[in-house]
N, C-alpha and C positions, 0 to 999 in steps of 0.2 A: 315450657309451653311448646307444641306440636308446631310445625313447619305446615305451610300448605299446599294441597298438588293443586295446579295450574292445568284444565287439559284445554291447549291453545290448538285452534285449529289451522292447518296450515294451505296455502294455494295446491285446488286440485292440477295445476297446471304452468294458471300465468303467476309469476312471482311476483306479480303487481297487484295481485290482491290480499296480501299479507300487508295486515292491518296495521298503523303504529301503536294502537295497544296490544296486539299482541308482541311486535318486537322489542315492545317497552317490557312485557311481561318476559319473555328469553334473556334479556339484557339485567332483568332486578333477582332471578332467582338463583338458588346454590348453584344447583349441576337439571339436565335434562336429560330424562330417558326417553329415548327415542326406538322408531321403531327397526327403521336401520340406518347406523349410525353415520355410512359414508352421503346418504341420501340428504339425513339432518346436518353433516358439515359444509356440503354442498350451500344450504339454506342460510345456513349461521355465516358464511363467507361474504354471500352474497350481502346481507346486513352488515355486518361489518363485525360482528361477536366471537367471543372467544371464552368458548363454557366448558364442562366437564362434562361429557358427552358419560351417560349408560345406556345400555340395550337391554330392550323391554318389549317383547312381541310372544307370539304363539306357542313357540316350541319352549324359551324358556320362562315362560308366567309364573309357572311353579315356584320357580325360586329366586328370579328377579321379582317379584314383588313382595316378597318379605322382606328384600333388601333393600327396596324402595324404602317400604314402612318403614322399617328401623331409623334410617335418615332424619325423614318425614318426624316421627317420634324424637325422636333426638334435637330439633328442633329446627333441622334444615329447611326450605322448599325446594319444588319441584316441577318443572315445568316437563309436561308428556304430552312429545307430538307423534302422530304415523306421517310415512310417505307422503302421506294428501289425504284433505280432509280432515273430519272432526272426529277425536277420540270417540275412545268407548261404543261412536256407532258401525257394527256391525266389524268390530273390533277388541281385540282381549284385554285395552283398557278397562271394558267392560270389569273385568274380575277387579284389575286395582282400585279402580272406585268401590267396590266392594269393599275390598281389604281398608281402606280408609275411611270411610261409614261406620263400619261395625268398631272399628277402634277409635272411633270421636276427633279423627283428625280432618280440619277441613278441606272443602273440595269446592273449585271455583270455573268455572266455564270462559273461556275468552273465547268469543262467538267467531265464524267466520264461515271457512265455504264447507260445505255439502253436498257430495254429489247428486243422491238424491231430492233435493229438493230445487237442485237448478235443472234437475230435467225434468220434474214437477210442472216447473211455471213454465218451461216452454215447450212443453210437450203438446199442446191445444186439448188435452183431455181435463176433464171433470176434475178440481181440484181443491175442492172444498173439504173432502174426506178420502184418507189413502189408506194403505196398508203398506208397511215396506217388510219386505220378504226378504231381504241381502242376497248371499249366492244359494242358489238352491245344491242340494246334496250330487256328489256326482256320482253316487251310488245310481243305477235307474229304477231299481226299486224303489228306494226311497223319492228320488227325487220325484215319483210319481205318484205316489203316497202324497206328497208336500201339495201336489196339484190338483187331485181328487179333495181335501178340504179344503182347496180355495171355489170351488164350482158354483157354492151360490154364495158367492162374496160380490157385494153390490158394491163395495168402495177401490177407487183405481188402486192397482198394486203397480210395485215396484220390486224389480230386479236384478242387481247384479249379475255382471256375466263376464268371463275371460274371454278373447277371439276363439279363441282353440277349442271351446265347449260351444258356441254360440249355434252350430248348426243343430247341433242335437239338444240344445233348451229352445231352440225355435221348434221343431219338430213338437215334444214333449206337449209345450203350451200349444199350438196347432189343435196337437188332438185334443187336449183335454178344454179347451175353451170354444173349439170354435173358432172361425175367420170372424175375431175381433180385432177393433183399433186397434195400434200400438206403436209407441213413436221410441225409435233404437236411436240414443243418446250415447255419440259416441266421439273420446276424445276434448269432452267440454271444456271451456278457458285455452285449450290447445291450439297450434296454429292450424291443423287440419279439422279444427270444430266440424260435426255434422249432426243435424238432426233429419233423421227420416221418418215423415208420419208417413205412415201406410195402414196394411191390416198384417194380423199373422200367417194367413194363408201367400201374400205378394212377400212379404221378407224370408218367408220360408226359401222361396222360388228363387229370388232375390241373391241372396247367401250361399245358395245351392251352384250358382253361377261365380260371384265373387267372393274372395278371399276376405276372410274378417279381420279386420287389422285393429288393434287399439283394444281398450276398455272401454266396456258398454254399461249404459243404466237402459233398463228396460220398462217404457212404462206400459200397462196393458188397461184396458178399458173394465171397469168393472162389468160384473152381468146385469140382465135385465130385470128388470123390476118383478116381483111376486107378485101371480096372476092372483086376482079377486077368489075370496071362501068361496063367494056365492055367484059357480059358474055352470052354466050347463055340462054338457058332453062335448052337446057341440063348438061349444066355446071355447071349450078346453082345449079341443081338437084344432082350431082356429091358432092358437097361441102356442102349440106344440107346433105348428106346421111353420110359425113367424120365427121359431127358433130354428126349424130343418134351414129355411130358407138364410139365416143367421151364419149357418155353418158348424152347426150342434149336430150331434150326431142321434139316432131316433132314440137311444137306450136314454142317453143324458138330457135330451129335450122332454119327453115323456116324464121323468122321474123329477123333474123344479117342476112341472105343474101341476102334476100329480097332488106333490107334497102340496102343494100351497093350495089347491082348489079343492082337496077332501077326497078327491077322487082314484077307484082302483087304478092300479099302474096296469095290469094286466089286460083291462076292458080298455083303457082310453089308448094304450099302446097298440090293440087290436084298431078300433078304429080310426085310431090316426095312421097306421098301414094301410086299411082301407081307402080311405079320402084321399092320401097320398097316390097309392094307385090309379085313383080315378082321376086326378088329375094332369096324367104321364100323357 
């Protein structure tokens, strides 16, 4: 009979929010693969444990996790932490849950923190319905590729970011959404905790002055609602100009009401330049 992987989520910060079922769960299992090892001894000291540490991350998935399996199969457990936070998410756990799926060995969640979703709740944005995006690519191609299909995404997203990239994914989002919300969660459960609600266009400014320090979750405000099928010209022009005024820019504001009210992009873009002008 198979052994079972454990993925125990560990303190993004304070070590007083590691649970005692999870250190019950570290303390009952074979050995744990971790993401870096000196980080999880660090953890395992602090409780008082003394396991068979593996290493189990990005660069060697390929072949630490068939090693894993083998274990796992052979009838050991396993408990799999990263740095901080909860496996698998936005994490190459990811694959080893795969790997132990498809071969019928079980896989059990010991719940805990999230960075994502603790800067969710205190962000003061809309949080009924998200999207979590992780880090975005740091190709700039792509990573603006990644932005251009978020454009009429109505549900708050979420974003990972390193300090060192942070000016130029604020720039990125800037242009492609628009001076919307967005509250830069940075350092959480840490002793230098900061949450900053602002807009994108003031942290751009923001950041462009001070040094970004720490690890960031990024929450951004979703877009605005899909103007009504059944709208005039004028009306449409009305709700393109709510979006210039927004912080959208005329190509991106014209093209979500376009799409959603029926109407040519070419004519309503014409006179929403016009009406624009006449109101300079």
């Amino acid at each position: 009979m198979s052994g079972t992987l454990y993925l125990v989520a560990t303190p993004i910060g304070n070590l007083g929010d590691f649970s005692p079922r999870a250190a019950g769960t570290l303390e009952a299992v074979d050995f744990i693969a971790a993401e870096d090892t000196r980080v999880s001894l660090k953890l395992l000291n602090h409780l008082g444990l003394k396991k068979p540490l593996v290493s189990y991350h990005q660069h060697n998935r390929a072949s630490a996790g068939p090693a894993i399996l083998e274990r796992l199969l052979a009838g050991e457990s396993c408990a799999l932490v990263t740095d901080a936070g909860t496996p698998a998410i936005s994490d190459p756990g990811e694959d080893l849950v795969k790997l132990c799926a498809s071969a019928g060995v079980p896989v059990a969640s010991i719940p805990g923190c999230c960075a994502l979703v603790s800067a969710l709740a205190v962000s003061g944005l809309a949080a009924g319905r998200f999207t979590f995006e992780g880090f975005l690519s740091v190709n700039k191609k792509s990573r603006r590729e990644h932005l251009q299909s978020l454009l009429t995404e109505r549900r708050t997203m979420i974003f990972y970011e390193a300090p060192h990239k942070l000016r130029a994914t604020l720039e990125d989002l800037h242009a492609a959404f628009g001076d919307r919300p967005v509250a830069l969660c940075r350092e959480l459960t840490k002793l230098h905790e900061e949450v900053r609600r602002t807009t994108l266009a003031q942290a751009e400014a923001y950041y462009r002055e001070v040094e970004p320090r720490g690890e960031f979750v990024l929450v951004v405000a979703g877009g605005p609602e899909p103007a009504s099928p059944e709208l005039s010209l004028e009306e449409a022009v009305e709700l393109v100009l709510e979006r210039r005024e927004a912080g959208l820019r005329m190509k991106e504001a014209v093209g979500q009401v376009a799409e959603a009210a029926g109407l040519s992009r070419n004519r309503l873009y014409e006179a929403a330049l016009e009406a624009e002008r006449e109101r300079e």
